[in-house]
C-alpha positions, -999 to 999 in steps of 0.1 A, spaced: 614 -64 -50 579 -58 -62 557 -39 -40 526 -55 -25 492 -40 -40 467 -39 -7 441 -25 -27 433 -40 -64 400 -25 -66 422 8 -73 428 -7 -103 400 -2 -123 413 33 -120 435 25 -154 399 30 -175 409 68 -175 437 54 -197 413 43 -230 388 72 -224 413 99 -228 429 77 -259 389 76 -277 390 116 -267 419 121 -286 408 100 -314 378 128 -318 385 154 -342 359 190 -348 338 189 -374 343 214 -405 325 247 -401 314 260 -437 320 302 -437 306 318 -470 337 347 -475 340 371 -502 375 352 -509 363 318 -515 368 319 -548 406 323 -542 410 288 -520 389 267 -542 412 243 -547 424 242 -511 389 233 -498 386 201 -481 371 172 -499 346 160 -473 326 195 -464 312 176 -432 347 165 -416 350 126 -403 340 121 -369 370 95 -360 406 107 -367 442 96 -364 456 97 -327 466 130 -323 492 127 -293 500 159 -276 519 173 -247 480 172 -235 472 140 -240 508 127 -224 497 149 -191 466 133 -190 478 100 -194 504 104 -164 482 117 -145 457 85 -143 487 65 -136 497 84 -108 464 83 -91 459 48 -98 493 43 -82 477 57 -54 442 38 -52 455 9 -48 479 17 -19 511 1 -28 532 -15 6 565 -24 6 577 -53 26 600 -38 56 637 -45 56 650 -77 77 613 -88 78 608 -127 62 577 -152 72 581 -187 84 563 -209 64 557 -246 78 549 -274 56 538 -305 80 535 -333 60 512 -366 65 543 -393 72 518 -428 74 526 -453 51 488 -445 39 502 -414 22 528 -438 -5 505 -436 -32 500 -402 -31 536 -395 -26 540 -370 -59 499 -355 -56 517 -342 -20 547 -330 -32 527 -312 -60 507 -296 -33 536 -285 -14 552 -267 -52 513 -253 -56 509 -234 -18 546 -220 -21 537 -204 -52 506 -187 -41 528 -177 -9 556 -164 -31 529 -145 -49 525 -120 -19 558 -105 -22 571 -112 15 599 -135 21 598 -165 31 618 -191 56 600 -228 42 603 -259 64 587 -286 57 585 -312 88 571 -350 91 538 -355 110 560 -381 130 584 -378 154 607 -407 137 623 -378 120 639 -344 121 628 -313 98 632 -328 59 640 -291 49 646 -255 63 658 -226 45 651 -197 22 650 -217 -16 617 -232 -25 638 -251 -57 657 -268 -30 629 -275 -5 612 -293 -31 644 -310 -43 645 -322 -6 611 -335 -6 616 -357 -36 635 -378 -12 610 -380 13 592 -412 20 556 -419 40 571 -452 65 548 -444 99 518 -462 112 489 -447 125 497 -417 143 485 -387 160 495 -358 138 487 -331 166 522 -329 181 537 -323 151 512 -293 144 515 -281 177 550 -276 171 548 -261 138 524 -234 153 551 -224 181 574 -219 153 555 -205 129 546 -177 160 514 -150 151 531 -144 117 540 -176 105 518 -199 85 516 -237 90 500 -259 62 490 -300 65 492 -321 34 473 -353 44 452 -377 28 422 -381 49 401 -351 62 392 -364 96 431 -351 103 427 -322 101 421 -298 130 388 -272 125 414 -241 126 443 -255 105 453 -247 69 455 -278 54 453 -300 15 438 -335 9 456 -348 -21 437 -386 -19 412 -409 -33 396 -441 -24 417 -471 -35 406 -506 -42 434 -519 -22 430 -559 -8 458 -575 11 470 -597 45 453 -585 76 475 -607 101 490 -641 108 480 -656 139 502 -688 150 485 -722 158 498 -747 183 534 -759 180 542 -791 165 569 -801 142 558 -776 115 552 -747 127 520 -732 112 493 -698 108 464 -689 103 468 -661 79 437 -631 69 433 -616 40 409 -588 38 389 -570 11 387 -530 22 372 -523 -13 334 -514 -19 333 -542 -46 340 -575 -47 377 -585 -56 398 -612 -71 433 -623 -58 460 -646 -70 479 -661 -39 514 -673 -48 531 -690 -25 575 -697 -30 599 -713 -12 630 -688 -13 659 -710 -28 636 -737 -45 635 -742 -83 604 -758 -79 570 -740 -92 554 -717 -65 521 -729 -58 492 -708 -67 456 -703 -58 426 -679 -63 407 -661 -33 378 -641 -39 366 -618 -14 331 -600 -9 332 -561 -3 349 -553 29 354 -589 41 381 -613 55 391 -644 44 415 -666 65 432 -700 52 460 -720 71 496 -718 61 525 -745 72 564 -744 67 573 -775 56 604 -792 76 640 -779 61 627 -750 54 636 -715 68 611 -693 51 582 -689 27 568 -665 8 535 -651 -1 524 -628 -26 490 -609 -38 480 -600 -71 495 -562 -68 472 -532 -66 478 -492 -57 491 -501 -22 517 -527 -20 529 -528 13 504 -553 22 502 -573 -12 531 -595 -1 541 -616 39 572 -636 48 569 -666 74 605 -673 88 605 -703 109 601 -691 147 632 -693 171 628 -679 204 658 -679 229 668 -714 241 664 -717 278 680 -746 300 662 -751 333 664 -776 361 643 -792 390 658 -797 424 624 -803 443 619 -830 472 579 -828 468 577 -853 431 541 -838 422 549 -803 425 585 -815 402 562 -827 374 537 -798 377 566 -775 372 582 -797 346 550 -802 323 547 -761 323 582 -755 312 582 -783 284 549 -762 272 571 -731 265 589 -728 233 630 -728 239 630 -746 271 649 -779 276 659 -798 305 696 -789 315 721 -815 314 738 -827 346 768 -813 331 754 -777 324 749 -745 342 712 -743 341 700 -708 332 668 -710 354 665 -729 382 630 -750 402 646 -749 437 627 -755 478 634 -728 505 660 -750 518 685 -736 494 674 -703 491 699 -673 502 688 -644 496 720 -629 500 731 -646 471 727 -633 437 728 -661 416 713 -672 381 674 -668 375 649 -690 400 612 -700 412 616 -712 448 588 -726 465 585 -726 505 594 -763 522 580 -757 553 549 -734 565 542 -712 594 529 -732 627 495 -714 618 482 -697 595 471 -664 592 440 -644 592 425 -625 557 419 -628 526 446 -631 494 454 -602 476 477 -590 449 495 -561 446 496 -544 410 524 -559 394 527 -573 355 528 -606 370 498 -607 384 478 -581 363 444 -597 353 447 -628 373 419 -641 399 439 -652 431 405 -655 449 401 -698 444 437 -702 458 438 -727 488 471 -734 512 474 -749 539 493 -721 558 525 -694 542 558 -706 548 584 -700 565 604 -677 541 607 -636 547 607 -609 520 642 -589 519 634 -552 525 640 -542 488 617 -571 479 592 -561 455 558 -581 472 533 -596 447 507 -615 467 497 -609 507 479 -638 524 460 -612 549 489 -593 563 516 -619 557 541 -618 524 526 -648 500 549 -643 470 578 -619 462 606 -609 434 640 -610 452 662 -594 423 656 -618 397 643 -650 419 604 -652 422 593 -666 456 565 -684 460 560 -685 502 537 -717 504 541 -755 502 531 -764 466 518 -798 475 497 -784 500 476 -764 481 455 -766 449 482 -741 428 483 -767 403 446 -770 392 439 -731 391 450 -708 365 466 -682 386 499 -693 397 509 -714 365 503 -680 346 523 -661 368 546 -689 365 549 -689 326 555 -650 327 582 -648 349 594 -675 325 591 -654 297 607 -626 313 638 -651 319 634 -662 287 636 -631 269 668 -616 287 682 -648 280 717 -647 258 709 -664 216 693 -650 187 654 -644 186 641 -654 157 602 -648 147 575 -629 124 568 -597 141 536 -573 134 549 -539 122 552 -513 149 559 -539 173 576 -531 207 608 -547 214 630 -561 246 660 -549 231 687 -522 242 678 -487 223 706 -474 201 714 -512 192 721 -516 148 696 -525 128 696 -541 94 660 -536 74 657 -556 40 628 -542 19 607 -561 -4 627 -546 -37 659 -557 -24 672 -522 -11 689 -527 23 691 -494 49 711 -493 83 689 -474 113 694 -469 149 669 -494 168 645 -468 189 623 -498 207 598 -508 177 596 -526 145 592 -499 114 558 -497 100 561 -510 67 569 -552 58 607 -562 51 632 -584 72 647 -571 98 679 -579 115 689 -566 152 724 -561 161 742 -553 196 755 -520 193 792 -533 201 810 -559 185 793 -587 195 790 -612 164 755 -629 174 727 -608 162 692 -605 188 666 -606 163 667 -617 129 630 -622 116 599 -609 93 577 -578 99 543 -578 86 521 -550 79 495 -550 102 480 -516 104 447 -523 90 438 -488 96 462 -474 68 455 -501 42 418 -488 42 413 -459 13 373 -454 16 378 -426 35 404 -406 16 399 -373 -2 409 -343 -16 399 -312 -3 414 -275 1 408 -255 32 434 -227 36 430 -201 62 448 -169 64 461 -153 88 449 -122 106 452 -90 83 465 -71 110 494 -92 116 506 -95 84 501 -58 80 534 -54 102 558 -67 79 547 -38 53 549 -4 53 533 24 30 550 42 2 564 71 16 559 94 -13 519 93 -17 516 131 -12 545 137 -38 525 118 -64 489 130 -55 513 165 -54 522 155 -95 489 143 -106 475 176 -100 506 196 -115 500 171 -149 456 180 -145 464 219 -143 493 215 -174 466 198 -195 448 230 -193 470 254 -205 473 246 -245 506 263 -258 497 285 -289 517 260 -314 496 230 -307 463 254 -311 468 263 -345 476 229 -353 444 218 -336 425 245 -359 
């Protein structure tokens, strides 16, 4: 291994080496003597009577000497160190993992191939890993071969959303310990910490595409109000083509123009018999956002029945649940899957199917205070100040009962298990003309209605947070076709594709089959992407550890002078030569 030079300014000591070579190149002039003999070596007298001032190299036992001996102390100048047995340097690579980072996929992996080469130009070896700025996935690559690191980052591919890289640098730094060296190859400056070594391999994009779908009220087709947006500094030009998957038919087409970082919205509806459409932007550098699928929404049907005495407080209850996608009437001949029931029939020491049960009698006289919730997702955000009743009922909380709403000191509303009691006579009280209870109302209904058995079927923004089991199957469909099985960890991935949700057992119905949509406006905006280079070293000291001096610097000072002092002495042989 080749030793590490900690002083190159030693260097210039090799300029002994062409001053002693122009030395030797001098030769004496001739010296005219006037000799009684001249006569008699006439013919042997040199030509040029003044000599030449430049001569042939004339290399010498001498000149050899002197030449060693500026080798040897240049050797010595610049303090060779030689890496310690055992020793090697970890070397972390964090990479930026947000979809942001796809069009700069290579530039990154360039970067990477560039800083291992100025790291393998130190000498010291190296243990490379090169790690995700996400926590989706483990280290991409960690060993000793930088051929086969890089090989291993080919295959890497930027899927995240916006993210906070500083976890994944945090951990980098523990490994990477006082020796180590960390490195971040992002896109976007404002990532990177003050103190961290880092490379910005980006550049502002003109990149225009959907910024979200927003569904309008239901009717027979369902339809959205779709955004497109302009994150360019000039104004743009789109073609919008819109196909029906499995149609021979012409895809409709249409041109939206769009000012410098502006929005324009247009509405969309799926015609009946049809599952899905699709839409598609002219394509630019980023294409995750250049195309959206609408799947035709199915969320999880719901049966539900009324058994309530009080007729006004039936059809208040009714007109709600008919509001809510999914939910139907149950048949006399069905098990209903949520039921509308009075206090008469409520046991609480029964655990039966889902239910709302409201109070059929009240308390001889009502309490004193004021009604106030307790913090609950039921009643987050919701004014129970306007709400009037005539007096609580006659129902008591379980101990295990989770309360939601106290009228002074008295229970007002509770969650037995999965039965929400409401402790007041509904047509003594103004419940139906405020907002409060019908919204805690339709979110206990959603809650039923999510845990409720069928397949889910809608158009999801990506990075979207999930009611389903973790570790269940799922199925993601990519625009180019490509199909890839993952482990479902509680969110929607970050790029667009269809998705399909399985139960991890054997169960044939799927949970979720529907359409993710990009919707992280944050990473289809380029303006602020750069490239940049800030690399920080690490502490001299430290790395002055893994090295240790040559051994044999007195030996060689020791030989310089012995070649100095042998240059002096000019055996007899080479003098008359030199004469």
């Amino acid at each position: 291994m080749l030793p590490h030079l900690s002083n190159m300014i030693g260097l210039w000591g090799l300029l002994g080496i062409p001053l002693i070579v122009a030395i030797h190149f001098l030769r004496h002039k001739t010296k005219e003597q006037l000799t009684s003999t001249m006569f008699l070596l006439e013919v042997l007298s040199p030509e040029d009577r003044t000599g030449r001032f430049w001569d042939r190299l004339r290399t010498s036992r001498t000149f050899w000497l002197q030449i060693l001996c500026v080798l040897l102390l240049t050797w010595v100048l610049v303090s060779p160190q030689w890496v310690r047995e055992n020793t090697s340097r970890p070397v972390i690579f964090v990479v930026d993992d947000s979809i942001s980072m796809s069009p700069f996929r290579q530039e990154a992996i360039q970067a990477v191939a560039k800083r291992m080469g100025e790291l393998d130009a130190s000498g010291i070896p190296s243990i490379w890993t090169i790690m995700p700025s996400s926590s989706r996935n483990t280290s991409i690559y960690r060993g000793t071969n930088a051929r086969e690191a890089l090989t291993a980052l080919g295959s890497w591919e930027p899927r995240s959303g916006t993210h906070d890289p500083a976890p994944a640098l945090r951990t980098a730094e523990a490994v990477a310990g006082k020796i180590g060296i960390t490195h971040f190859i992002t896109n976007n400056r404002e990532m990177v910490p003050p103190a961290q070594s880092a490379t910005g391999i980006g550049k502002p994009l003109d990149n225009t595409g959907f910024a979200g779908i927003t569904p309008q009220e239901q009717s027979a087709m369902p339809k959205w109000r779709i955004a497109v947006r302009n994150n360019a500094a000039t104004p743009q030009e789109r073609e919008l083509t819109v196909r029906i998957p499995g149609k021979e038919s012409k895809p409709s087409t249409r041109t939206l123009k769009l000012n410098p970082q502006s929005v324009v919205e247009f509405d969309m509806v799926l015609p009946n018999g049809v599952d899905s459409m699709e839409l598609t932007l002219t394509p630019d550098a980023f294409p995750e956002d250049d195309s959206l699928t609408l799947v035709r929404p199915q969320p999880h049907p719901v049966a539900f029945s009324i058994n309530l005495k009080d007729q006004a407080a039936a059809n208040s209850i009714l007109k709600l649940a008919q509001g809510i996608p999914g939910f139907r009437k149950a048949s006399p001949t069905e098990k209903p899957q949520l039921s509308i029931i009075s206090g008469s029939q409520y046991k609480p020491q029964q655990a039966p199917e889902p239910a709302i049960v409201l109070a059929a009698n009240s308390m001889s006289a009502p309490p004193q205070g004021s009604i106030t919730p307790e913090k609950h997702p039921l009643t987050e955000g919701l004014g129970w100040g306007s709400l009037l009743i005539a007096a609580p009922g006659d129902l008591t909380p379980e101990p295990m009962d989770t309360i939601l709403l106290w009228h002074g000191e008295t229970p007002l509303a509770w969650l037995h298990g999965n039965r929400l009691v409401l402790n007041w006579q509904w047509e003594k009280s103004n419940a139906d003309r405020i907002p409060a209870p019908l919204l805690a109302i339709r979110r206990f209904m959603g809650n039923v209605q999510d845990k409720a058995p069928g397949t889910l079927q809608d158009n999801v923004p990506s990075g979207t947070r999930l009611d389903f089991p973790h570790g269940s199957r799922m199925t993601v469909t990519r625009k180019d076709g490509s199909v890839r099985h993952d482990i479902f960890k509680g969110t929607t991935p970050g790029e667009s594709c269809l998705i399909r949700i399985d139960p991890s057992g054997d169960d044939a119905q799927p949970l979720f089959k529907g359409s993710v949509w990009f919707a992280d406006t944050r990473q289809s905006d380029f303006t602020r992407c750069c490239s940049f280079e800030q690399i920080i070293d690490k502490n001299a000291s430290l790395l002055e550890q893994m090295f240790e001096p040559d051994p044999f610097v007195l030996f060689w000072i020791f030989l310089a002078g012995c070649c100095m002092l042998g240059s002096w002495f000019t055996p007899a042989s080479e003098r008359r030569n030199q004469a």
